[in-house]
N, C-alpha and C positions, 0 to 999 in steps of 0.2 A: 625676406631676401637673405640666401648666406653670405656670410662672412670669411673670405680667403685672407690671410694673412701667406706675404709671398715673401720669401726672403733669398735674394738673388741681386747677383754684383753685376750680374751682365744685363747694361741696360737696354740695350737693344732687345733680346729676348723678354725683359721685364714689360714693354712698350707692346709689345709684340702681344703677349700672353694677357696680360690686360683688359687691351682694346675687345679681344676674340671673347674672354669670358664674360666681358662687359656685352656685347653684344648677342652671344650665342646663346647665355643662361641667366642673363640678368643678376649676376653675382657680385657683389661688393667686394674689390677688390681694394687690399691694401699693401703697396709694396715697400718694401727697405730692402736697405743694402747690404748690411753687416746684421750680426746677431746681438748686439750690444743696443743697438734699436732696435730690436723685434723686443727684446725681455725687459725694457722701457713698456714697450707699445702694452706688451698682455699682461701690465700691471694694472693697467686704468681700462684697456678694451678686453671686450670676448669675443673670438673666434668660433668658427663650425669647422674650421680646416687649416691646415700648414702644410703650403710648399715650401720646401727649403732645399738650397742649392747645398751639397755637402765641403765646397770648396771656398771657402769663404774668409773674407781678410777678418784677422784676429782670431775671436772663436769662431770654431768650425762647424759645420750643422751638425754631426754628430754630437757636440759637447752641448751644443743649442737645445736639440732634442730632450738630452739627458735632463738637463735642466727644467726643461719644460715639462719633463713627465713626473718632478715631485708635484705637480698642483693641477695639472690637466689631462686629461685621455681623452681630447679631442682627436681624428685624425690626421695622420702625419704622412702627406707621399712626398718622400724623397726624390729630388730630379738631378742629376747629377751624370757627367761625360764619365766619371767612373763604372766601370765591368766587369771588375774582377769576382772573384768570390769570396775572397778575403772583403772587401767594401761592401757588399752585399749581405751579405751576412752579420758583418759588426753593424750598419746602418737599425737593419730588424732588430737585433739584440738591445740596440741603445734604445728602443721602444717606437719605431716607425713602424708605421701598418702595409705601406707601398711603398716601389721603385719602380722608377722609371728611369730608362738612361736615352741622354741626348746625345743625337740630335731626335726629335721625337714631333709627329703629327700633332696639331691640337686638339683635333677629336680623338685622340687615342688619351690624350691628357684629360678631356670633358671627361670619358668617360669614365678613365679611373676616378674622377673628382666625384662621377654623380653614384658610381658604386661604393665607394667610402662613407658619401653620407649618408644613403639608403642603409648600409651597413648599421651607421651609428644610430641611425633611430630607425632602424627596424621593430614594429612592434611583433609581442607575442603573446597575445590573446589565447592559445590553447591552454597551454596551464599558468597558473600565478606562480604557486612555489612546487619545486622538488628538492627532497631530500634523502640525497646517501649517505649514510654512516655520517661523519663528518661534515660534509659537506652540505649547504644550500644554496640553491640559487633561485632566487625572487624575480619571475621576469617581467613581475607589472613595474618594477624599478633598475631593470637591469643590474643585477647586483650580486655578488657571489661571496658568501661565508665559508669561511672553515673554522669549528671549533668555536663557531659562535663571533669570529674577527674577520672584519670584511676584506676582500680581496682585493690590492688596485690593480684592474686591469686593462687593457686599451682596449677599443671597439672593437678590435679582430679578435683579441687573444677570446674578448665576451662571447662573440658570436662562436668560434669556433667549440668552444666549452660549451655552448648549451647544443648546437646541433648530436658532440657526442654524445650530451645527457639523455638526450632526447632520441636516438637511439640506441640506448644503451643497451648493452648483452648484444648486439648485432656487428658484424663486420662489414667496416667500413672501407671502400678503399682509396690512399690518396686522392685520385683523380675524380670520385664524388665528393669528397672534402673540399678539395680544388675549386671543383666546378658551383659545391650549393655557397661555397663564402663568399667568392671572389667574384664570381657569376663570369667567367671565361674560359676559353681551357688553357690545362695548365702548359701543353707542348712540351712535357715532360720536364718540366723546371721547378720542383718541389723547395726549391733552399727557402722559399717565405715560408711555406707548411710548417718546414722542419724545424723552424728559426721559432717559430710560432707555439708549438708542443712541444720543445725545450722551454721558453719561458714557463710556459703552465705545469710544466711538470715542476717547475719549480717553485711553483706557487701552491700547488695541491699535493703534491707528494711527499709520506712523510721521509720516502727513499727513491730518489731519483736515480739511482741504477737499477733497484729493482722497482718500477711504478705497479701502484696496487688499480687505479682509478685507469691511466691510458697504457693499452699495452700492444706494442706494435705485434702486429701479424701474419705470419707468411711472407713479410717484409713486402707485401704488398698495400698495409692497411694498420688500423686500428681498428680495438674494442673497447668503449668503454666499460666498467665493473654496472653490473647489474645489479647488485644488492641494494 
């Protein structure tokens, strides 16, 4: 059974989301209200997932997130009445893999839950390791070096990085990137993509203005370096 870790002040919705995953997916739900209980709770528990509300009394989910991503890359979808793109953007960058803005279906919530986790343990039994220059990536362990120093990355940024390895020298474009990570279409809203290979460029790049490994395309796409 997975384990939800929920962190949301609005108890009605908390009651709500609950009941439905308890029932619909058989998933272990544990909810708190503030974030000062959640990083209580994932001292002594392990999670497979975090909902967290971004408006939250005291610390706020983003600063929650932040925190949580020195010790875990489990995944994170954010659910939050926030829309802008400024919120949207800074959520991705503090290392959440999803959004979601309420008021929102709960199958639309199931299924971003059950793509996150197939996400995170997606196996990939075609090759064990590749290496470029630099770079390696181990996929019997999910795991990404550069320079021989491993990489912390979250289950998106992981999966997004081996799809371009694994097509590498080929042109990619957003919308199959979109379509093979996320597994929905994108309805032309790239800011999680973009949010996403920003991080990574800055994990693998020794020059992020000019990236040698991802390099946008006809502004259509990416290539990864074939070497």
């Amino acid at each position: 059974m997975k384990r939800i870790l929920m962190i949301e002040d609005d108890l009605e919705l908390c009651e709500i989301l609950q009941f439905y995953l308890l029932k619909e997916a058989d998933y272990d739900v544990t909810v708190v209200h503030n974030a000062e209980s959640a990083l209580k709770l994932v001292q002594v528990r392990a999670f497979d997932l975090f909902l967290i509300d971004i408006m939250l009394p005291g610390i706020d989910g983003l600063e929650f997130c932040t925190r949580l991503r020195k010790h875990s890359y489990v995944p994170v979808i954010f659910i939050s009445c926030l829309n802008d793109d400024e919120t949207i953007i800074r959520a991705l960058q503090m290392g959440g893999d999803d959004y979601l803005v309420k008021p929102f279906k709960a199958p639309v919530l199931m299924a971003r839950i059950e793509a996150n986790l197939r996400r995170c343990g997606r196996e990939h039994p075609d090759r064990t390791q590749i290496q470029i220059r630099d770079l390696m990536l181990d996929a019997g362990v999910h795991l990404i070096y550069k320079n021989g120093q491993e990489l912390s990355l979250s289950p998106t940024e992981y999966e997004i990085l081996f799809y371009l390895i694994k097509n590498r020298g080929k042109f990619i474009s957003f919308d199959e990137i979109y379509d093979a990570i996320w597994q929905r279409p994108s309805f032309g809203d790239m800011r999680t993509l973009f949010v996403h290979i920003s991080h990574l460029r800055q994990k693998i790049e020794d020059d992020t203005a000019h990236p040698y490994y991802i390099r946008t395309h006809l502004r259509d796409g990416y290539i990864f370096a074939a070497e």
